[in-house]
N, C-alpha and C positions, 0 to 999 in steps of 0.2 A: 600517537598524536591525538590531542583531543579532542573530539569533532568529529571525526572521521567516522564515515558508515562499514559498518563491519557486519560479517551474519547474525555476529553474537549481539549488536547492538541495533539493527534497524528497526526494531521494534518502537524504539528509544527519541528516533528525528522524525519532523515530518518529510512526508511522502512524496510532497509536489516536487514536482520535476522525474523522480522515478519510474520506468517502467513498471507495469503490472500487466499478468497474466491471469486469469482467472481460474487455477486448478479446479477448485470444487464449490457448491454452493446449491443451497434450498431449493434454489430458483436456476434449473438447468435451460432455460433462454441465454442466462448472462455466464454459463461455463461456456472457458476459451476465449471469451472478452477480451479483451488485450490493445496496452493504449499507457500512453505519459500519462501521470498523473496532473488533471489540472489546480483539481482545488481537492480539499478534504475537509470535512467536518467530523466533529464524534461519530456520529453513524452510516456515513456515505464518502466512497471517494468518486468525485468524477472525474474521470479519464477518454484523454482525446485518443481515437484513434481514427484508421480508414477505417470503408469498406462503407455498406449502408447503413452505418448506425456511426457518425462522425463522434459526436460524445453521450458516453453513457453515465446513468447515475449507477455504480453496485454497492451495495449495502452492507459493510463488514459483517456483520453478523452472519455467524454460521460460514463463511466464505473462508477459503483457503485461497491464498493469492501468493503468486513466484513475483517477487521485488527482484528488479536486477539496477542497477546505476554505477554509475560514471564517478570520472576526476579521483582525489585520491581513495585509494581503498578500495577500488572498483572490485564489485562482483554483485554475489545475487543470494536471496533467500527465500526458502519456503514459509510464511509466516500465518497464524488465523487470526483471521479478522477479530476475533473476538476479544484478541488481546490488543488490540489498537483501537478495540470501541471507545475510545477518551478521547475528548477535544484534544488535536496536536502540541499547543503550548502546557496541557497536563502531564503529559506523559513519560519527562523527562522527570519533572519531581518526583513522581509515584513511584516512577521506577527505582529514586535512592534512597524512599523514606521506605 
């Protein structure tokens, strides 16, 4: 199906609405982060979560983040940030050219 989020292909959609976790990262304050994504740009996702820190900005660079999401195709992937550093509407073309 075409569309559908898959491990092989998340790199590929954007991100908003997806969970994220924050495996690994430069800046060990935001490992463990964990939160929807709300908005993303080339170089930052911010994601809602609890706890004391409601949303955060984390900075794909250098990050390691676990994507998990819903509806068809559901499941989850370990992806780095490095390779999503591109405006979201970029990242589809790039990936075919």
């Amino acid at each position: 199906m075409e569309g559908v989020r898959t491990p092989g292909n998340i790199a590929m959609h954007e991100l908003v609405g997806a969970r994220v976790s924050v495996a690994a990262a430069p800046d060990r304050g935001i490992v463990g982060a964990a939160g929807a994504v709300a908005f993303e740009t080339k170089n930052m996702l911010e994601i809602e979560g609890g706890g004391r820190r409601p949303r955060m900005l984390i900075p794909k660079a250098g990050a390691v983040l676990d994507v998990s999401w819903g509806g068809p195709g559901a499941g989850s992937a370990r992806i780095r940030g490095d390779s999503i550093a591109k405006r979201p509407q970029d990242r589809p073309g790039r990936a075919r050219a």
